[in-house]
C-alpha positions, 0 to 999 in steps of 0.5 A: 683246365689249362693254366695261362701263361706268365710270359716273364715268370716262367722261370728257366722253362724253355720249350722242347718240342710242345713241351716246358722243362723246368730242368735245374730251377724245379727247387725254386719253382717248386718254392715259389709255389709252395709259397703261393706263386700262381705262376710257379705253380703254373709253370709247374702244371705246363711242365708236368701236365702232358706227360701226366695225361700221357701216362694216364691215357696209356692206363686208362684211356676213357678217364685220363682227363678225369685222373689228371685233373684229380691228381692235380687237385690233390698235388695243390692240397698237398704241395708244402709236403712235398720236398723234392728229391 
């Protein structure tokens, strides 16, 4: 369930091969979504998604999509407890 693009709103990202990089404005896109921003948790999802499914696939292979998808539902329940680090 890809999340669309905000064009503007991609703050800091810029693209390495296929892949966005937050780099040094993950706290203030992490904020903004821990605020509500659709685009900063959008361009958190594009950031992570593709080494997140990366991993996945490496692990389990047959549910990597399903593992994906689980984790994201729980990280977007769970977002305001997150601080970074």
């Amino acid at each position: 369930m890809p999340i669309p693009h905000r064009g503007a709103h991609a703050v800091g990202a810029h693209a390495v091969g296929a892949h966005a990089v937050i780099g040094v404005e993950f706290d203030s896109v992490l904020r903004a979504a821990q605020a509500g921003a659709e685009w900063a948790f959008a361009t958190l999802y594009r950031d992570i998604n593709p080494r997140l499914l990366r991993y996945f696939a490496a692990q389990a292979p047959s549910v990597a999509e399903d593992l994906a998808s689980e984790t994201w539902l729980a990280a977007a329940g769970r977002l305001h407890l997150f601080s970074g680090g």
